[in-house]
N, C-alpha and C positions, 0 to 999 in steps of 0.2 A: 122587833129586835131592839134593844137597850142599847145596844155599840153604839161607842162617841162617833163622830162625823167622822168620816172618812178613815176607819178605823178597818186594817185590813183581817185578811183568813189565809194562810198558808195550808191548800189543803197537797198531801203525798198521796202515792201511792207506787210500788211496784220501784223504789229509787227516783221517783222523777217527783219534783214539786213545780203547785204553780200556787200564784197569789189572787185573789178576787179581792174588789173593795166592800168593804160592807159602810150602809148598806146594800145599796144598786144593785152592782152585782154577786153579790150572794141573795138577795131576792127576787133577783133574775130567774137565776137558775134554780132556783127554790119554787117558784111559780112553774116554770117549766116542767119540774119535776112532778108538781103535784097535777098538772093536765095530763102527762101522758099516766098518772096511774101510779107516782110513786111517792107518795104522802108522806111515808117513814121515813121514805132518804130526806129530803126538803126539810122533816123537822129537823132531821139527825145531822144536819149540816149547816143548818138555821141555828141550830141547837148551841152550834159549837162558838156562833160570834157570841150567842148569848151571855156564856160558860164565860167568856173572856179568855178563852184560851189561848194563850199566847206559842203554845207550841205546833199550833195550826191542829187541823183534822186528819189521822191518819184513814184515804178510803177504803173499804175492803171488797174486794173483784168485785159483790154485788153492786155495791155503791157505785165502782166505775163505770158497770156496763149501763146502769142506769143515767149515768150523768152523758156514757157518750151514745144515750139513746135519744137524749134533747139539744145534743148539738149536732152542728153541721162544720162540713170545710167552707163553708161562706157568712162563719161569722161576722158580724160587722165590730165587735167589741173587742178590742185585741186583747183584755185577758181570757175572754171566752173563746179569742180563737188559739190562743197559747194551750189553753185548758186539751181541746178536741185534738190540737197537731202531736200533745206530748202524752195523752190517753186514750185515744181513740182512732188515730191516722195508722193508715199498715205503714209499715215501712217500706219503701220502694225496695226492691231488689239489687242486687248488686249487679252491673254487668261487665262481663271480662271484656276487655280493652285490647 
């Protein structure tokens, strides 16, 4: 990745955005991606610090299920656990009161 130091990635999806730093973590989750099997998304995301895109990444459903297929709800990075809570957590139920 070419991105200056600490230079971030606004990635969306579905109305919800979150921010990763690049490059840590957006090479985080780009590694992660490419162990479980998912090469194309890791570049295609990787891609986009490269690109210098300043209006972030928009994901498309494959992209997200892949990304919430390398996280967990015990991240220890708080943008990678912002990422899983706003792409990947069910939403609890409502209960009548």
């Amino acid at each position: 990745m070419n991105a200056g130091a600490n230079s971030l990635l606004t990635l969306r999806c579905r109305g919800r955005s979150f921010v990763l730093r690049a490059p840590e973590q957006v090479e985080e989750l780009a590694r992660r991606l490419r162990q479980k099997g998912f090469a194309n998304i890791a570049v295609s995301i990787s891609g986009a610090v490269i690109e210098d895109n300043s209006s972030g990444k928009l994901l498309s459903d494959d992209e997200r299920e892949a990304v919430c297929a390398v996280l967990t709800d015990a991240e220890s990075d708080p943008a990678l656990r912002r990422a899983f809570n706003l792409l990947c957590a069910e939403p609890e139920p409502l209960r009548a009161t």
